[in-house]
C-alpha positions as CSV (number, residue, x, y, z in Angstrom):
1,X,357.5,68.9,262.6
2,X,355.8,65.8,263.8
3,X,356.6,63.1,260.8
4,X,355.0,60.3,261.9
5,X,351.5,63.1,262.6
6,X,351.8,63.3,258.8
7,X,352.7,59.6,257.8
8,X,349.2,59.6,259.7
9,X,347.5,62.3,257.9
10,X,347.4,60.7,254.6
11,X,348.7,62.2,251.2
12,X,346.7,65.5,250.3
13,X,346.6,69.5,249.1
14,X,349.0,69.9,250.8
15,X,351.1,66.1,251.3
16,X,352.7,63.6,249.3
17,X,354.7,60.6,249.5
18,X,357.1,59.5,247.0
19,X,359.4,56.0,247.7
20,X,362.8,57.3,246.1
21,X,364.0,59.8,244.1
22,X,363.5,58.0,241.0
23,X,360.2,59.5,240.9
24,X,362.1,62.0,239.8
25,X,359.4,64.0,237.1
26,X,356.8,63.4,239.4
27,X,358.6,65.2,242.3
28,X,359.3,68.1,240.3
29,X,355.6,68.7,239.1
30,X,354.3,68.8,242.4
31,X,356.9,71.2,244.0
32,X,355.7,73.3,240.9
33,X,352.0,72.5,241.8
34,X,352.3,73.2,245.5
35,X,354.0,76.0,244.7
36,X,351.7,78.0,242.9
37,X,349.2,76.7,245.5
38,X,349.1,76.8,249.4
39,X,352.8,75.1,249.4
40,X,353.3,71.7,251.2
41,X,355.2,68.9,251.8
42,X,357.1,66.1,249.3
43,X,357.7,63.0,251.9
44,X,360.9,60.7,249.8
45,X,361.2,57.6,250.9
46,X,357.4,57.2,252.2
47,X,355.0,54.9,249.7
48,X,351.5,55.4,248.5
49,X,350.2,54.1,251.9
50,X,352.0,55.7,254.2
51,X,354.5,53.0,255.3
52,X,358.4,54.2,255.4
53,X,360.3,52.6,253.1
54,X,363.6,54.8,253.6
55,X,366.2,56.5,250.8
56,X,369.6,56.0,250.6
57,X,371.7,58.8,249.8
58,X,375.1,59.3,248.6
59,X,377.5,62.4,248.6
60,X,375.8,64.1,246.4
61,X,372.0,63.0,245.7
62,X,370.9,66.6,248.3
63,X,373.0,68.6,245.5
64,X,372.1,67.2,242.6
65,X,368.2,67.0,243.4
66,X,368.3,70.7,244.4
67,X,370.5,71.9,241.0
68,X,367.5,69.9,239.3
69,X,364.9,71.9,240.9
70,X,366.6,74.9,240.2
71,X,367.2,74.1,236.5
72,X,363.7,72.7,236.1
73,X,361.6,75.1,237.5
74,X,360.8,78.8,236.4
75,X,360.7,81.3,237.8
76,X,363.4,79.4,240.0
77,X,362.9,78.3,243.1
78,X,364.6,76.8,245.8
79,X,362.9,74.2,248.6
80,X,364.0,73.7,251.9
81,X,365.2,69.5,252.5
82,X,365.5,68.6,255.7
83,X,367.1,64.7,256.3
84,X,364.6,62.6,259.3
85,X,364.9,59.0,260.5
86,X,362.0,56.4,261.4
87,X,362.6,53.4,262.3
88,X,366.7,53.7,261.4
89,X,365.4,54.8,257.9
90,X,366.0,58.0,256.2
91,X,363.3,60.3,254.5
92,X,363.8,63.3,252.8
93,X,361.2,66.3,253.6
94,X,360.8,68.8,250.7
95,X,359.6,71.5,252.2
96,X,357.8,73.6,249.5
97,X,356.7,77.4,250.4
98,X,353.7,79.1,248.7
99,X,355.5,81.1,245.4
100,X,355.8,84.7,245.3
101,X,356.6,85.0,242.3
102,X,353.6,82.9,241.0
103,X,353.0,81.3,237.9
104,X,355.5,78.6,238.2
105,X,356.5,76.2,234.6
106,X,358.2,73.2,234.8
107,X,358.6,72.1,231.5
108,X,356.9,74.8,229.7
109,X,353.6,74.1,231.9
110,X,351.9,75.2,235.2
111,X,350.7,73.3,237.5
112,X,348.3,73.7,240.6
113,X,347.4,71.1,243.3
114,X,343.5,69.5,243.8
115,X,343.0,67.4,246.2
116,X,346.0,64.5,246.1
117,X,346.6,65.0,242.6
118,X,348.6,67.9,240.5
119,X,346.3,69.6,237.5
120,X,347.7,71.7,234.9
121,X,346.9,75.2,235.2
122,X,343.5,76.7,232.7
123,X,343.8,79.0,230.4
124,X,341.9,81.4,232.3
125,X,343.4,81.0,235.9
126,X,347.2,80.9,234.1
127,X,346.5,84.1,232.6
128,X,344.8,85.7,235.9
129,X,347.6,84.7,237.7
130,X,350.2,86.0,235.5
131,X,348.0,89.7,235.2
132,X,348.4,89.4,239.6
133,X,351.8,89.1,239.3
134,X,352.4,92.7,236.8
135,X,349.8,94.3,239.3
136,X,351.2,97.1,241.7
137,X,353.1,94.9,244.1
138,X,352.0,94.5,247.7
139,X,355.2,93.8,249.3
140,X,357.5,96.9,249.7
141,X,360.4,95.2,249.1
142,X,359.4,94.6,245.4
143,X,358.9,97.9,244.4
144,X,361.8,99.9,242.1
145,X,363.9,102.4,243.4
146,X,364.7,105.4,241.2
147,X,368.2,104.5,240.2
148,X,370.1,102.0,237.7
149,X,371.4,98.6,238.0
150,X,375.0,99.9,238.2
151,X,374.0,100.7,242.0
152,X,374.2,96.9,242.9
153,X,377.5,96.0,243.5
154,X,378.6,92.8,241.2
155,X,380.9,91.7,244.1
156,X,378.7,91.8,246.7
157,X,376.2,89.6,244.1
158,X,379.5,87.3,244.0
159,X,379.8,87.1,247.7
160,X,376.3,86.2,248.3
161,X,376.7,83.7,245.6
162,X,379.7,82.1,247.4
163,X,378.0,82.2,250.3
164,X,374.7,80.3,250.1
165,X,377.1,77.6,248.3
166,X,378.8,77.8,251.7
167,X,376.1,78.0,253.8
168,X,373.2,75.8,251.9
169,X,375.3,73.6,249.2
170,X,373.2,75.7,246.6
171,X,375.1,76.7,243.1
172,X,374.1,79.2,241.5
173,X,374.8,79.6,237.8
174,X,374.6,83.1,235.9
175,X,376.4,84.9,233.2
176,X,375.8,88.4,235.0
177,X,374.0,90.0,237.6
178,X,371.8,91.5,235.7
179,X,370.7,87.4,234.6
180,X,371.1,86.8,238.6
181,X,368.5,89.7,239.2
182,X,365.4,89.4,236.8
183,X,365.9,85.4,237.7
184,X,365.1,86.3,241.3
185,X,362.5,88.8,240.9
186,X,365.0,92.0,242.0
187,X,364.5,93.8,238.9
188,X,361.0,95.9,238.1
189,X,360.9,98.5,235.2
190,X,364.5,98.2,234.6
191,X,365.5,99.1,238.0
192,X,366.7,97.4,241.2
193,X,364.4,96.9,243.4
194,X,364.3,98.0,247.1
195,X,365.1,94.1,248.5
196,X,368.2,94.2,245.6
197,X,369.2,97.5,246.8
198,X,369.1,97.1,250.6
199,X,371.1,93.4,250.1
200,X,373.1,94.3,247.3
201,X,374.5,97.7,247.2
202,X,377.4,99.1,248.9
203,X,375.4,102.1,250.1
204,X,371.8,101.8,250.1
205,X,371.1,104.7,252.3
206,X,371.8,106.6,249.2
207,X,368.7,105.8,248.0
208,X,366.9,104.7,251.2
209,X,368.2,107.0,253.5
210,X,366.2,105.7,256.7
211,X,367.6,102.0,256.1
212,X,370.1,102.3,258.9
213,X,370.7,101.2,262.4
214,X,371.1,103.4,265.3
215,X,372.9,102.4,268.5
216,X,373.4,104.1,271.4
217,X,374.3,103.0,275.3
218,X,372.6,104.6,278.2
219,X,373.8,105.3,281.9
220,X,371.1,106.5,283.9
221,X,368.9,107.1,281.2
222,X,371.2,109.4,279.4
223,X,373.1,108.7,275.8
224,X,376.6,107.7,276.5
225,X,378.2,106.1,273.5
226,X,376.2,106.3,269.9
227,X,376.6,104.9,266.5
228,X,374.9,104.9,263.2
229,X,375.6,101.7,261.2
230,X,375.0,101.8,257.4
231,X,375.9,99.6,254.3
232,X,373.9,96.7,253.0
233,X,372.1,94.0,255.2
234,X,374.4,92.1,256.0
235,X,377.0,94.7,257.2
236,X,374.4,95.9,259.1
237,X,373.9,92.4,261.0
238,X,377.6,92.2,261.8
239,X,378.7,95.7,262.8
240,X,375.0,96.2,264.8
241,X,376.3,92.5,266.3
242,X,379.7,94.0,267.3
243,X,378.6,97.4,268.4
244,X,376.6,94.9,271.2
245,X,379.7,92.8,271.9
246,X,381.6,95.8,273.0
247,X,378.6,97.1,275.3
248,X,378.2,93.8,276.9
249,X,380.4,92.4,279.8
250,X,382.1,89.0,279.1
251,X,383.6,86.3,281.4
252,X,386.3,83.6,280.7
253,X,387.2,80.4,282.0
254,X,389.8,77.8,281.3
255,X,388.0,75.0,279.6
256,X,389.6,71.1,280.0
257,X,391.8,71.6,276.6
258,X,393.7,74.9,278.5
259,X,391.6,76.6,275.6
260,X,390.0,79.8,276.9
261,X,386.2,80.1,276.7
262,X,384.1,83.6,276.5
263,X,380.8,83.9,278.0
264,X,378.9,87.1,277.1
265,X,375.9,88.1,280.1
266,X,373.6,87.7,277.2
267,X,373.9,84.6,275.2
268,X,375.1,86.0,271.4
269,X,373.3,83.9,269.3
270,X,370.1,85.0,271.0
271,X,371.4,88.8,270.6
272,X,371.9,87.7,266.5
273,X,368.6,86.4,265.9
274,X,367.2,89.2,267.4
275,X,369.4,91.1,265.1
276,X,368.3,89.4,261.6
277,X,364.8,89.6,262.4
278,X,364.8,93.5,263.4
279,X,366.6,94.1,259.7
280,X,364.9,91.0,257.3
281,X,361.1,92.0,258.9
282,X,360.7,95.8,259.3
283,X,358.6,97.4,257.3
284,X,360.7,99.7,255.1
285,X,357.9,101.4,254.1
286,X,358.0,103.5,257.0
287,X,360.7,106.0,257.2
288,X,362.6,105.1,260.4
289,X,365.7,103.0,261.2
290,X,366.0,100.4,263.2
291,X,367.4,100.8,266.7
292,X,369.5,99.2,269.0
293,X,369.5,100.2,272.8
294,X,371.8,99.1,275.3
295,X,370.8,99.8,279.2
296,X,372.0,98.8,282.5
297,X,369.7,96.0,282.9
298,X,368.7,95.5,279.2
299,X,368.9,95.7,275.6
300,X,366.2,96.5,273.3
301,X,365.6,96.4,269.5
302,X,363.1,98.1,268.0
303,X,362.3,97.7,264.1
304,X,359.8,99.6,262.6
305,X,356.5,97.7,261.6
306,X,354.2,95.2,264.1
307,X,354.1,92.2,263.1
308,X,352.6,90.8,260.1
309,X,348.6,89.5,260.6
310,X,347.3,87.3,262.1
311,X,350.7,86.7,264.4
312,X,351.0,88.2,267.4
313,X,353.6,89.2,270.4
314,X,352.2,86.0,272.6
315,X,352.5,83.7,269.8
316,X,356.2,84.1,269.3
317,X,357.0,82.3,272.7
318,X,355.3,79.1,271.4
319,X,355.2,77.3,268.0
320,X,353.7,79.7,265.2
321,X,354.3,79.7,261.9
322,X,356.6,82.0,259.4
323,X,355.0,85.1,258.4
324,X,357.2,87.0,256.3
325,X,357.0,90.7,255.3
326,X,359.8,90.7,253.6
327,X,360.1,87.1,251.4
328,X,363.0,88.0,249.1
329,X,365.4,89.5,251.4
330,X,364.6,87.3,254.3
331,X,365.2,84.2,251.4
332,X,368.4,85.8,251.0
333,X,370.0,85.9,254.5
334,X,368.1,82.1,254.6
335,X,370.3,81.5,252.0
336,X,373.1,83.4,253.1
337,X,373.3,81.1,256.8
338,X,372.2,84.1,258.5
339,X,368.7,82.7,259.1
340,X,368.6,78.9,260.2
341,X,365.1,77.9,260.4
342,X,361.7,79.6,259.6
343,X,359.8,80.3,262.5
344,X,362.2,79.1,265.5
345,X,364.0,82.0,266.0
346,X,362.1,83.5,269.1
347,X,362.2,80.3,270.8
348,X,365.4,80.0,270.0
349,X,366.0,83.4,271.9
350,X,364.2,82.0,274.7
351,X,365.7,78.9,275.4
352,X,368.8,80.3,275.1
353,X,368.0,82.9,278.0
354,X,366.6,80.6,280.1
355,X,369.3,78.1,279.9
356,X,371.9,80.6,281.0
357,X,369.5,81.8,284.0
358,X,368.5,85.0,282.7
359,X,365.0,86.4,282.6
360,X,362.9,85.5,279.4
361,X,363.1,87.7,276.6
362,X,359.3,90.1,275.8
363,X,358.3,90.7,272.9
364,X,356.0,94.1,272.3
365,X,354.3,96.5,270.0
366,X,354.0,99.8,270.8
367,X,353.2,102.8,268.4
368,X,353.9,100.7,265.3
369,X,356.8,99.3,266.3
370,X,358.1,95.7,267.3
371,X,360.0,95.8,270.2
372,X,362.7,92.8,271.4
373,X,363.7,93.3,275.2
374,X,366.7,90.7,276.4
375,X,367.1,91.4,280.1
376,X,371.2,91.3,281.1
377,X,373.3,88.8,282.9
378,X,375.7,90.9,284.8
379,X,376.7,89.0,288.4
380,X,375.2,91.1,291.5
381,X,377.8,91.7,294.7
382,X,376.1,88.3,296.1
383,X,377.1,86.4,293.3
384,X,380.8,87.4,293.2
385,X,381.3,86.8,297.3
386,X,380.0,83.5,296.1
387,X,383.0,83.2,293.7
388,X,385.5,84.8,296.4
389,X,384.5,82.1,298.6
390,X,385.4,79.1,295.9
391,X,388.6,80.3,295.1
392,X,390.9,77.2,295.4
393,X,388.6,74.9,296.5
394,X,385.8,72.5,296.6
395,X,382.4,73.4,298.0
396,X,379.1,71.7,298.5
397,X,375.6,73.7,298.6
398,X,375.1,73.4,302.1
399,X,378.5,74.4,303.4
400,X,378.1,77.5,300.8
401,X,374.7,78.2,302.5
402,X,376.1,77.9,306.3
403,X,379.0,80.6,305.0
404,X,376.9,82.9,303.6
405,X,374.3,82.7,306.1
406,X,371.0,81.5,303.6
407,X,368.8,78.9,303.4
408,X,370.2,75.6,301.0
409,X,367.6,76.3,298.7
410,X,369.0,79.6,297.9
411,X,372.4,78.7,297.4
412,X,371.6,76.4,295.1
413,X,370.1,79.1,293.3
414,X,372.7,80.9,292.9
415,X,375.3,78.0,292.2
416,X,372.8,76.6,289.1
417,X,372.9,80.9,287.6
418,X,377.0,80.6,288.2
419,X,376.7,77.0,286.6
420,X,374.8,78.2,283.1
421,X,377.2,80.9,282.7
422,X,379.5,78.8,282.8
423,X,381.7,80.4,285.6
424,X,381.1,77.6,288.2
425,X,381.3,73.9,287.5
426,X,379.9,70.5,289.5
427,X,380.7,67.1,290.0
428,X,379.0,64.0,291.8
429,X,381.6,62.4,294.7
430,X,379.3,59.9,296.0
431,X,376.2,61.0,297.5
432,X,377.9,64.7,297.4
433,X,377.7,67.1,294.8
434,X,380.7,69.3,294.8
435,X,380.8,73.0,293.0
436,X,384.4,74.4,292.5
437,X,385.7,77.1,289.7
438,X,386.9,75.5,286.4
């Protein structure tokens, strides 16, 4: 996000700047207002014309201003606030997504945004929007599973709680889960809902028998090793995450501390995001699990569902904006610190390839499916005679190059792959640049 693009743009439907937090009622209404609009943006610490005029913020302002927000506003909702300086001066961003769980009330009224300015909700529109709500739902997620609340789990409620307190400094607050439930819109008819069962039941597949993953390695085209992981999400994310740590090779070094460092072929935080996005943006509407596939050369996932309208595979390699399919349960692994940031994590898979000199990672549909690919790291029988060769020793490009009969240019090559996986390390001595093992 470009802040000084928006100090630019001006306040709007979507923008507005508030010079402290003090402005406290006024902040509230329009996170209500914007979010039973288009969402938008609350700048703090930004005046009426733009110019920055900075917060300061003490241990806990963050928490405090949040457990407002969530005590304030119903249904409750929760904004993303992200801390930016300008000039050495702080503003807060309150990011503010579009509700899905529209109407919103803060103090017992509705508002919507107009132009620069919050309006309170008509009669007519409140009541339309409250009749769209009680409609048949359009996101799969919301609809009710035939079963009771006794299927979610109060400790894994509990966990989740202890969690996002962890991971996002948020406190919730509820005297059971069945309060925790109808406050976050995981209750319909009485029953749990498909997002509540799926994040908060020890076996889902009980109910939603397809909600799996599947993992199998392949030699030659042929199944060698196979798995089927079950249980909620999140055990999901972190056995599917293991399964791919044992598949993978891994190489160590030595780092300056004596303290011994693992490098996997393909980075692991690009293999997790690829992870949590197969699992929080399927479409569990269709009856298929979600499947992990480890080649020689490669590892796919593939998740049921393309992707929601209007993205598309190209647009994930470059800035693009969230488009959720799943709001609720991908909220809940936001909140959880399984998700980091909306929209990043492709180019975060990416960048994390290309830094460790791997191929990029492709994104495809085919036959209704999204498909990851994350091409593998494992050194060829050139690149281990390189590391033969260094043993003991100190080693410039050219004198590599002479040894192993190739061109400069190619050794480098090589050395700069060795480098970002960590396996070879350099130093400047001089004019020279010297390559050795660490």
């Amino acid at each position: 996000m470009e802040l000084l693009a928006l100090l630019k743009e001006g306040e709007g439907e979507t923008l507005e700047f508030k010079e402290s937090f003090a402005e406290e009622k006024e902040i509230l209404e329009t996170i209500c207002a914007f979010s039973n609009s288009r969402g938008g943006r609350i700048l703090i610490g930004v005046d009426d014309c733009g110019k920055v005029k900075g917060v300061t913020l003490g241990k806990n302002t963050l928490q405090n201003f949040l457990n407002k927000v969530k005590s304030s506003i119903e249904p409750m909702l929760i904004p993303q606030l992200e801390q930016m300086e300008v000039g050495g001066k702080t503003v807060v961003v309150v990011q503010v997504a579009e509700g899905i769980n529209k109407p919103y009330f803060f103090k017992g009224m509705a508002f919507k945004r107009v132009g620069k300015s919050n309006q309170r909700l008509p009669k007519d529109e409140l009541e339309a929007m409250i009749l769209e709500k009680y409609r048949e739902v359009s996101s799969f997620e919301d609809r009710p599973v035939d079963t009771t609340l006794e299927t979610v789990d109060e400790k894994l409620v509990e966990d989740f709680l202890a969690g996002a307190s962890v991971a996002r400094k948020v406190e919730f607050r509820f005297k059971s889960k069945e309060e925790f439930l109808r406050r976050v819109g995981a209750v319909r008819d009485d029953r749990p809902t498909f997002c509540a069962v799926l994040f908060f039941s020890r076996n889902p597949q009980l109910h939603i028998p397809y909600a799996v993953v599947k993992c199998g390695t392949f030699v030659g085209g042929v199944l060698r090793r196979e798995r089927e992981i079950g249980g909620d999400v999140r055990e999901q994310i972190k056995e599917a995450l293991e399964f791919l740590r044992e598949s993978l090779n891994v190489y160590f070094r030595i780092d300056e501390n004596g303290k011994r460092v693992e490098t996997y072929e393909i980075p692991l935080e690009a293999l997790r995001e690829a992870v949590v996005n197969a699992l929080a943006h399927r479409d569990y509407s269709i009856a298929s699990p979600v499947y992990v596939k480890v080649f020689e050369d490669r590892i796919e996932i593939i998740n049921p569902g393309k992707l929601p309208s209007p993205l598309k595979p190209e647009d994930l390699k470059k800035d693009h904006p969230s488009v959720l399919r799943n709001p609720k349960l991908a909220n809940f692994l936001f909140l959880s610190g399984f998700i980091e940031k909306w929209g990043t994590g492709t180019n975060k898979m990416v960048e994390l390839c290309v830094k460790q000199g791997l191929r990029e990672p492709e994104f495809l549909e085919e036959d209704g499916f999204f498909k990851v690919i994350l091409y593998r790291g494992a050194l060829n029988e050139f690149q281990r005679r390189i590391l033969e060769l260094m043993k003991g020793r100190e080693i410039t490009s050219g004198e590599l190059a002479r040894e192993l009969g190739v061109n400069e240019r190619t050794a480098r090559k090589y050395l700069s792959t060795l480098c970002s996986l960590s396996l070879v390390a350099r130093k400047k001595v001089g004019r020279r640049v010297l390559y050795y093992l660490p």
